[in-house]
PyMOL Python script that loads the backbone (N, CA, C, O; Angstrom):
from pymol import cmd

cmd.read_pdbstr("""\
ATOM      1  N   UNK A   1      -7.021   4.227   9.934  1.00  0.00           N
ATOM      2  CA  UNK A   1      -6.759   5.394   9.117  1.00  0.00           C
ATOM      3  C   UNK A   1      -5.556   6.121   9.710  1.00  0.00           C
ATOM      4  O   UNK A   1      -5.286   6.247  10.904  1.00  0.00           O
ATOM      5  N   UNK A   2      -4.769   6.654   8.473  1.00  0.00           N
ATOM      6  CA  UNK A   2      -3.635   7.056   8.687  1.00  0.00           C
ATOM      7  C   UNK A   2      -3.591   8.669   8.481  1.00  0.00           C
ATOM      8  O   UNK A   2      -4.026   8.942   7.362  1.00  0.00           O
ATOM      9  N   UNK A   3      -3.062  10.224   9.476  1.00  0.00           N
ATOM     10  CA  UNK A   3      -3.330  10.887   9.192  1.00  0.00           C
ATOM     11  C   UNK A   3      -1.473  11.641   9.078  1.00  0.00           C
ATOM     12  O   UNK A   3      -0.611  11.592   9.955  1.00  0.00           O
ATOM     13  N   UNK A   4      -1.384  12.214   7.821  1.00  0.00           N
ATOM     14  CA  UNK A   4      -0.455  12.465   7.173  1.00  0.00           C
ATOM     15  C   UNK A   4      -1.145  13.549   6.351  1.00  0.00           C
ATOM     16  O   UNK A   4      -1.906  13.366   5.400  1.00  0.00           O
ATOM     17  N   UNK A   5      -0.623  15.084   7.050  1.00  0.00           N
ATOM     18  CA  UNK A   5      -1.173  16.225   6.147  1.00  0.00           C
ATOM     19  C   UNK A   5      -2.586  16.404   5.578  1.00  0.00           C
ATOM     20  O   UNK A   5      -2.851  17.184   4.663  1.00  0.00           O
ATOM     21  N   UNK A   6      -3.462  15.616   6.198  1.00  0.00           N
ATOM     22  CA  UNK A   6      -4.899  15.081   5.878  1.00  0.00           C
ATOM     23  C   UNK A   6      -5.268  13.875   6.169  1.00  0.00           C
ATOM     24  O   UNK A   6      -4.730  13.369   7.153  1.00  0.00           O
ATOM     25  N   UNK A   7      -6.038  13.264   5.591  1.00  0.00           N
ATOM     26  CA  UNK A   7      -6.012  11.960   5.898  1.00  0.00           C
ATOM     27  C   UNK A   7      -6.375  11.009   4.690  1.00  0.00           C
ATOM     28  O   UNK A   7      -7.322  11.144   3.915  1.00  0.00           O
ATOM     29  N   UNK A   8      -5.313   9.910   4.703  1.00  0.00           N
ATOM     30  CA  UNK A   8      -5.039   9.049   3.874  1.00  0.00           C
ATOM     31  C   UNK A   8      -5.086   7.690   4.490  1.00  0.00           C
ATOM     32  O   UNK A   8      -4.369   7.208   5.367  1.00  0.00           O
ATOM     33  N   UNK A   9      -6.302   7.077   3.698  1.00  0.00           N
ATOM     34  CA  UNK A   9      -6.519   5.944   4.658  1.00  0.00           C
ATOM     35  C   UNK A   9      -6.184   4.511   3.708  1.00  0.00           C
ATOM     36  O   UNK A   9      -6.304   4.312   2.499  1.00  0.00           O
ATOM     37  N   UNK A  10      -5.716   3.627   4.828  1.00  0.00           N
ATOM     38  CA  UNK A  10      -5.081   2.646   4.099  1.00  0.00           C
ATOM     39  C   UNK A  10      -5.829   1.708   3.472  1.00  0.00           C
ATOM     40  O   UNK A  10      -6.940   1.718   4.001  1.00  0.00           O
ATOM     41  N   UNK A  11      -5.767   0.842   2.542  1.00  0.00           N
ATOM     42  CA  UNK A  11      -6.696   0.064   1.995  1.00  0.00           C
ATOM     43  C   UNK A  11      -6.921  -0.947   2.994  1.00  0.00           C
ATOM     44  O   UNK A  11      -6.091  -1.084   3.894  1.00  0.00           O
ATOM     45  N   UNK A  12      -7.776  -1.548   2.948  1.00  0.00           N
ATOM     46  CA  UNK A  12      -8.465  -2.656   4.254  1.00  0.00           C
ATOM     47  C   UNK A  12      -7.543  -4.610   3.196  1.00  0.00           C
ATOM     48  O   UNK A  12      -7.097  -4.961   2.104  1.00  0.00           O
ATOM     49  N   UNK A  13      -7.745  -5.025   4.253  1.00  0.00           N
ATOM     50  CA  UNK A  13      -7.471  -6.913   3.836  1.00  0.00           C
ATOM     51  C   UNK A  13      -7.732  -7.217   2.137  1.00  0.00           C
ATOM     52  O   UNK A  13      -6.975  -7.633   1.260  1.00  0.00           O
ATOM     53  N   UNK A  14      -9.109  -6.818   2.129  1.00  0.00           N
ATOM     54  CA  UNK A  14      -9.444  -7.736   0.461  1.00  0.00           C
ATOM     55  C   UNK A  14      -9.647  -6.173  -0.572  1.00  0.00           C
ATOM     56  O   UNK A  14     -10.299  -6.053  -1.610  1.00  0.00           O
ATOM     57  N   UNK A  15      -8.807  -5.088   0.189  1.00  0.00           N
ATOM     58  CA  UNK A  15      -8.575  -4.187  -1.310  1.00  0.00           C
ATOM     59  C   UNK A  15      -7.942  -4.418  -2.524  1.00  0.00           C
ATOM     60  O   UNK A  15      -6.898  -5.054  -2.675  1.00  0.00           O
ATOM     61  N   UNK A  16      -8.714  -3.796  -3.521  1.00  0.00           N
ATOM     62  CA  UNK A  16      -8.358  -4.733  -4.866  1.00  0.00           C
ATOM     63  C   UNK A  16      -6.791  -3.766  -5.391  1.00  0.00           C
ATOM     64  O   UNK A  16      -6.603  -2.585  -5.100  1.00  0.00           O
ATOM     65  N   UNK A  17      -6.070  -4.420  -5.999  1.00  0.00           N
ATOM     66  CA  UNK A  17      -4.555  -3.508  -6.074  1.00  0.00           C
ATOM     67  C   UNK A  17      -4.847  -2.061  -6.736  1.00  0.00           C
ATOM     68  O   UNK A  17      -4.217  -1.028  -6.506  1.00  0.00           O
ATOM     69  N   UNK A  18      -5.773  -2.196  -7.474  1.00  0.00           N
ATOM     70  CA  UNK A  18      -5.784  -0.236  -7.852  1.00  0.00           C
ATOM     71  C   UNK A  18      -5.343   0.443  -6.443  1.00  0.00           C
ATOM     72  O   UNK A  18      -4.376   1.166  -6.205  1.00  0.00           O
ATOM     73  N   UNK A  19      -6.511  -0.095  -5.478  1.00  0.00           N
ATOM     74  CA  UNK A  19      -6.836   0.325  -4.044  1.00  0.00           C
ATOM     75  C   UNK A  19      -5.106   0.350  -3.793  1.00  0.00           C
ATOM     76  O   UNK A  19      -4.485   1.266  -4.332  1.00  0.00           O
ATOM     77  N   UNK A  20      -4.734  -0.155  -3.386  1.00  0.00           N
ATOM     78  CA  UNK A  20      -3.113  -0.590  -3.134  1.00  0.00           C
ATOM     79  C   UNK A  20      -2.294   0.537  -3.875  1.00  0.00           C
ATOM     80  O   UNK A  20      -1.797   1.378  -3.125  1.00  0.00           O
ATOM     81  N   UNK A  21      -2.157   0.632  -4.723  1.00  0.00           N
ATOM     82  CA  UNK A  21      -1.311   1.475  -6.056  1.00  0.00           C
ATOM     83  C   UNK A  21      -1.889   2.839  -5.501  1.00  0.00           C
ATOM     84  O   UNK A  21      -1.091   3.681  -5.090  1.00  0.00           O
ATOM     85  N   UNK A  22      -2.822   3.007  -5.482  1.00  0.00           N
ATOM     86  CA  UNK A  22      -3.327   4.720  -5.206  1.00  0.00           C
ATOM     87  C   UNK A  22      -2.716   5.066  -3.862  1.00  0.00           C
ATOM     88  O   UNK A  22      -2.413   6.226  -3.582  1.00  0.00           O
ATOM     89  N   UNK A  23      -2.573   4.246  -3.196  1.00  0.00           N
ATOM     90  CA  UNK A  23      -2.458   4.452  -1.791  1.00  0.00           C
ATOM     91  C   UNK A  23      -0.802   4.673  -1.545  1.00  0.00           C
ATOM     92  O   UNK A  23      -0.228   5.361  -0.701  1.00  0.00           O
ATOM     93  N   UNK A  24      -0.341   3.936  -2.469  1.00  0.00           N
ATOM     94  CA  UNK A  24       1.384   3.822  -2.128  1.00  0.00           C
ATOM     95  C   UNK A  24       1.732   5.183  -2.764  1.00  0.00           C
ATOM     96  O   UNK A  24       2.595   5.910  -2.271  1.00  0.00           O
ATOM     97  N   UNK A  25       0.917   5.564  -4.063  1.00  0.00           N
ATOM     98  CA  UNK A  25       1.403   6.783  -4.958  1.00  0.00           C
ATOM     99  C   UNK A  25       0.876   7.735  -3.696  1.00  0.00           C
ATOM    100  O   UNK A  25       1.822   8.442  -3.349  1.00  0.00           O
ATOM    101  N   UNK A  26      -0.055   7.939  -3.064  1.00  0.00           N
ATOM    102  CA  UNK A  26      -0.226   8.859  -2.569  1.00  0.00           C
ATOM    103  C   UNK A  26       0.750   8.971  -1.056  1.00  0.00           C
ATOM    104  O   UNK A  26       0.788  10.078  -0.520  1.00  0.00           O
ATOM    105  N   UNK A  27       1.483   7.859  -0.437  1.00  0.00           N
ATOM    106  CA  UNK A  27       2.332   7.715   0.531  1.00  0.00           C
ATOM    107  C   UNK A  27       3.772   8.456  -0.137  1.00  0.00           C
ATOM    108  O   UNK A  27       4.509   9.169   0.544  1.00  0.00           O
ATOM    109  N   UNK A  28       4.007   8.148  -1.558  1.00  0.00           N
ATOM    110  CA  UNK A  28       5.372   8.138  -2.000  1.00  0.00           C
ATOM    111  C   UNK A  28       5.191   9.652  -2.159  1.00  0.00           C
ATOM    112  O   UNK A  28       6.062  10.003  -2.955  1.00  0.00           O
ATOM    113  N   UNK A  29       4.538  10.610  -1.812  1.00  0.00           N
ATOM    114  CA  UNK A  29       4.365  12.175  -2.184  1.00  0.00           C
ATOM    115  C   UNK A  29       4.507  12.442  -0.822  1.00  0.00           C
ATOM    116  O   UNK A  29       4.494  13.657  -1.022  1.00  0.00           O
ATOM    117  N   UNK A  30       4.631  12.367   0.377  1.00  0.00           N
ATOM    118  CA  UNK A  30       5.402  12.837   1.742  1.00  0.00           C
ATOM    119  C   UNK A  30       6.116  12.789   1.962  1.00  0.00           C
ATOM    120  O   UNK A  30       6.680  11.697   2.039  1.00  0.00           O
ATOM    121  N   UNK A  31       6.747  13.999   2.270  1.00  0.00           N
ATOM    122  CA  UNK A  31       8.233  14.330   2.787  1.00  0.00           C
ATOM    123  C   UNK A  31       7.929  15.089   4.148  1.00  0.00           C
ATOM    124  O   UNK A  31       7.063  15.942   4.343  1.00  0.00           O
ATOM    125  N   UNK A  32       8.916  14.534   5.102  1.00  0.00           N
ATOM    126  CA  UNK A  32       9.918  14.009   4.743  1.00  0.00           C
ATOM    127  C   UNK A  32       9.328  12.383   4.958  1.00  0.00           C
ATOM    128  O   UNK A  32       8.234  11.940   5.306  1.00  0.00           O
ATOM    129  N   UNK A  33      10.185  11.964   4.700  1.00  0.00           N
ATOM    130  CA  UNK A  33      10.211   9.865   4.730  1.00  0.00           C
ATOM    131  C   UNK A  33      10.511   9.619   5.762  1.00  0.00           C
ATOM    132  O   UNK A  33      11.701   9.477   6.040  1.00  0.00           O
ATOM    133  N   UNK A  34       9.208   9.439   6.988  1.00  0.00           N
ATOM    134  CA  UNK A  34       9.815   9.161   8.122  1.00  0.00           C
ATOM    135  C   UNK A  34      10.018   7.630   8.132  1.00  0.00           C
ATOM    136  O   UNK A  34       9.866   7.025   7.071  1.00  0.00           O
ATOM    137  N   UNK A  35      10.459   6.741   9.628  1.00  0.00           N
ATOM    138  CA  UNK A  35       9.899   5.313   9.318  1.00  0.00           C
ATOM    139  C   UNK A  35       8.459   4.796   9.294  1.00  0.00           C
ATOM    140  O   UNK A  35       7.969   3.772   8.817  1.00  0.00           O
ATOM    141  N   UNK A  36       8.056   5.595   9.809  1.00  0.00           N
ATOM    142  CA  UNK A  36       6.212   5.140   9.585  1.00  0.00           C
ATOM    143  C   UNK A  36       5.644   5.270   8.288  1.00  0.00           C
ATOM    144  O   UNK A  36       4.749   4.487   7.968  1.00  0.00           O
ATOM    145  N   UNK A  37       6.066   6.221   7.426  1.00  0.00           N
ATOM    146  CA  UNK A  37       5.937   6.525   6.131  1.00  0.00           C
ATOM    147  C   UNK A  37       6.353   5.351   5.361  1.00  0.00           C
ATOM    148  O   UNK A  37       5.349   4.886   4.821  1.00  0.00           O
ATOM    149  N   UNK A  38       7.210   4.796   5.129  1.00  0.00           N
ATOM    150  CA  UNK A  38       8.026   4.035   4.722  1.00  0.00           C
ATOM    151  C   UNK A  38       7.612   3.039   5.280  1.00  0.00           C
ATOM    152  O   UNK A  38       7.633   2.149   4.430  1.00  0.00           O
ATOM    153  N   UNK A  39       7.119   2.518   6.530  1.00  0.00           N
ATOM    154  CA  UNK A  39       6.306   1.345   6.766  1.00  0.00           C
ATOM    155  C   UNK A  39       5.246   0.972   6.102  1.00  0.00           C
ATOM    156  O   UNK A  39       4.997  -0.185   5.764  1.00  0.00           O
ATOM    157  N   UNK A  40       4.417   2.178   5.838  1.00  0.00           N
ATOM    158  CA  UNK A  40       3.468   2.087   4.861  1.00  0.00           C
ATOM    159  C   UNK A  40       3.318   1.937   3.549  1.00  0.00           C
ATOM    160  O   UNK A  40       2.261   1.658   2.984  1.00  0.00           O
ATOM    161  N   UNK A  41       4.553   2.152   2.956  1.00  0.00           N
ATOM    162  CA  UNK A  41       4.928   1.977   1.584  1.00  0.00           C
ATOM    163  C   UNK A  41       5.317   0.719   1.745  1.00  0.00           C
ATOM    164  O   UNK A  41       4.300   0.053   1.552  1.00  0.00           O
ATOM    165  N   UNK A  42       6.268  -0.043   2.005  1.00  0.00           N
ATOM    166  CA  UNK A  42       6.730  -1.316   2.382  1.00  0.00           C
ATOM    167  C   UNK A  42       5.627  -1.888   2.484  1.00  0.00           C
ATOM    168  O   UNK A  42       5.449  -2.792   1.668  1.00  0.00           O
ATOM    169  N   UNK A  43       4.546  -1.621   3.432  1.00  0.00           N
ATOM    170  CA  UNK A  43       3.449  -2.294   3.539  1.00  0.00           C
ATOM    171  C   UNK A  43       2.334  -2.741   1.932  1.00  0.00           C
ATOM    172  O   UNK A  43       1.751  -3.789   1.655  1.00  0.00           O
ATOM    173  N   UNK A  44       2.409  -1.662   1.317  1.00  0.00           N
ATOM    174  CA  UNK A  44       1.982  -1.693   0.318  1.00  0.00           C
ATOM    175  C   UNK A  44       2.348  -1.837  -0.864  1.00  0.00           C
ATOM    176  O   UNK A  44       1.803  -1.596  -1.941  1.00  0.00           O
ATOM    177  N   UNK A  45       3.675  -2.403  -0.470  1.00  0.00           N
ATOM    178  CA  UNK A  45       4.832  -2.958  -1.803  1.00  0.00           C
ATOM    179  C   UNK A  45       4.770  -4.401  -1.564  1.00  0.00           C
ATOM    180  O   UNK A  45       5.271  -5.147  -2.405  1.00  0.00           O
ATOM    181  N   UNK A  46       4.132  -4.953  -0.360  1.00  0.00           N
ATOM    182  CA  UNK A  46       4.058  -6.472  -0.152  1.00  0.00           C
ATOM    183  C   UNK A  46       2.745  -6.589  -0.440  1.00  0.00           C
ATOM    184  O   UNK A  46       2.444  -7.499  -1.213  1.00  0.00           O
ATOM    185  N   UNK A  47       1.865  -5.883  -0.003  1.00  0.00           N
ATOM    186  CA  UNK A  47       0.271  -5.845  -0.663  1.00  0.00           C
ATOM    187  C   UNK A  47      -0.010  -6.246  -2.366  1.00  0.00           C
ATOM    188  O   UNK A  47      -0.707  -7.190  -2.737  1.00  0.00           O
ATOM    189  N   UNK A  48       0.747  -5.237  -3.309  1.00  0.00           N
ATOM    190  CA  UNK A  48       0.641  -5.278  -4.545  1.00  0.00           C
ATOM    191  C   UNK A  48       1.204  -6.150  -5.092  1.00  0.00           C
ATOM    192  O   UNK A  48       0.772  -6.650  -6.131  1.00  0.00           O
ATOM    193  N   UNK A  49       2.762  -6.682  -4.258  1.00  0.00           N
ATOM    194  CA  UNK A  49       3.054  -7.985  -5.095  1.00  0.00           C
ATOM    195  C   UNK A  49       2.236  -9.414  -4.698  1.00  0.00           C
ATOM    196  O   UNK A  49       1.897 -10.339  -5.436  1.00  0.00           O
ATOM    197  N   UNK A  50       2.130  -9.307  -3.858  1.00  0.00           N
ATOM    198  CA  UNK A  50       0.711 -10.033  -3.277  1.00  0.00           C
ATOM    199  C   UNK A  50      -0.099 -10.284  -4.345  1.00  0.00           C
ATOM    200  O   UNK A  50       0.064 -11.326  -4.981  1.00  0.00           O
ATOM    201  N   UNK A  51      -0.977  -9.469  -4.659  1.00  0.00           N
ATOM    202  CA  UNK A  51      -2.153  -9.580  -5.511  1.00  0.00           C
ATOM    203  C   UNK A  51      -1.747  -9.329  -7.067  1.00  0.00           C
ATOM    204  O   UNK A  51      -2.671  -9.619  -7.827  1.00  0.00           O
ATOM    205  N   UNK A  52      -0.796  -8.947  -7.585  1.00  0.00           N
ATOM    206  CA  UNK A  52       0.364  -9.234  -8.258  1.00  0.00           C
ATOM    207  C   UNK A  52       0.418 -10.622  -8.826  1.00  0.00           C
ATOM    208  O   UNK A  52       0.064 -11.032  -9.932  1.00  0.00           O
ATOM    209  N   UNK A  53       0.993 -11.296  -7.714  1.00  0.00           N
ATOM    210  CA  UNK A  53       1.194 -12.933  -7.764  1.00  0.00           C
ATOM    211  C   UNK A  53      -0.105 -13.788  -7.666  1.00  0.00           C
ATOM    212  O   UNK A  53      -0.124 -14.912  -8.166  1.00  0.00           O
ATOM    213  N   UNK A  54      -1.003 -13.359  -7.138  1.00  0.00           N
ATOM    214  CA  UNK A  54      -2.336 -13.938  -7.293  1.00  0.00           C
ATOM    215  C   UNK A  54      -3.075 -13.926  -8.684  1.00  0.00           C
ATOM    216  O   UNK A  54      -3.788 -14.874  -9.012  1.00  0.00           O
ATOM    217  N   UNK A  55      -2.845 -12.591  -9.666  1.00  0.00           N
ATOM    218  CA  UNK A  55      -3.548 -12.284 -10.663  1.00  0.00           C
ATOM    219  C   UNK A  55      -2.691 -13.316 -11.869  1.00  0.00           C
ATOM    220  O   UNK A  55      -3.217 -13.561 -12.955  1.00  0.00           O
ATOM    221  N   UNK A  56      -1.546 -13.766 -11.549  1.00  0.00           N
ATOM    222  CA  UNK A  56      -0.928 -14.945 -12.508  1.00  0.00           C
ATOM    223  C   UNK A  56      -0.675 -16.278 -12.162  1.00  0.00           C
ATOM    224  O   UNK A  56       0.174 -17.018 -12.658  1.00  0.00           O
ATOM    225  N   UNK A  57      -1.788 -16.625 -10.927  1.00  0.00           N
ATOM    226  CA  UNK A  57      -2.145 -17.490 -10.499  1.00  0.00           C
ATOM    227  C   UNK A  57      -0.793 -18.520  -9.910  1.00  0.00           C
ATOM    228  O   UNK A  57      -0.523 -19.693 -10.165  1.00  0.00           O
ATOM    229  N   UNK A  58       0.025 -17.295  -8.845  1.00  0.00           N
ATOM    230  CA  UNK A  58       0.789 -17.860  -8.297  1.00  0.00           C
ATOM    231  C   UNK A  58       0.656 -17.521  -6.856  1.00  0.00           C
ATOM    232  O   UNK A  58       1.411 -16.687  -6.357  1.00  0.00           O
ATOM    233  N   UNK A  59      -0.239 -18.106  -6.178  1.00  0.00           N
ATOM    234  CA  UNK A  59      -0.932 -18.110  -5.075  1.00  0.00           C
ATOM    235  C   UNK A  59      -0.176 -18.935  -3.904  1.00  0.00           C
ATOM    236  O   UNK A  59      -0.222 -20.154  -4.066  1.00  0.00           O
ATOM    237  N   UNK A  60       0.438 -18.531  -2.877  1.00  0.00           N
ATOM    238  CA  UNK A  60       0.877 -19.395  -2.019  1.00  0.00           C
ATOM    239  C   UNK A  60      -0.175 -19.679  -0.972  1.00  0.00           C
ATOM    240  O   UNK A  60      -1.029 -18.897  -0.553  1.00  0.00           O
ATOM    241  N   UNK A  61       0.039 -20.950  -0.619  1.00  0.00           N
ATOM    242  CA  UNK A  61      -0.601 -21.655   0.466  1.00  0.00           C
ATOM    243  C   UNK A  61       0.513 -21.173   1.653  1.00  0.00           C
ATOM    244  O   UNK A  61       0.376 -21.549   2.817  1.00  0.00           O
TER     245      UNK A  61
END
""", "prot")
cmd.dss("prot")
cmd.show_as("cartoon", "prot")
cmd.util.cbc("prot")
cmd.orient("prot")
């Protein structure tokens, strides 16, 4: 868990992308944009295309 003006905790391994999407919208509302901030968004911009690419059954091995 990540604490940013409260606490905003990150989605775990097998969160389903809503989980993902809520989490990035709620990262993309802190200012300022530090790099940890922005790690976490990044983090969760590879998360969603992730499961993204899974939901059109383009799954990498």
């Amino acid at each position: 868990m990540t604490m940013f003006r409260g606490f905003i905790e990150n989605p775990g391994p097998f969160a389903a992308l809503e989980e993902w999407e809520a989490f990035r919208e709620s990262m993309l509302k802190i200012e300022p944009r530090t790099p940890d901030v922005q790690a976490f968004i990044d983090e969760a911009d590879a998360a969603i295309d992730r499961l993204k690419s899974d939901q059109r059954g383009g799954r990498a091995l």
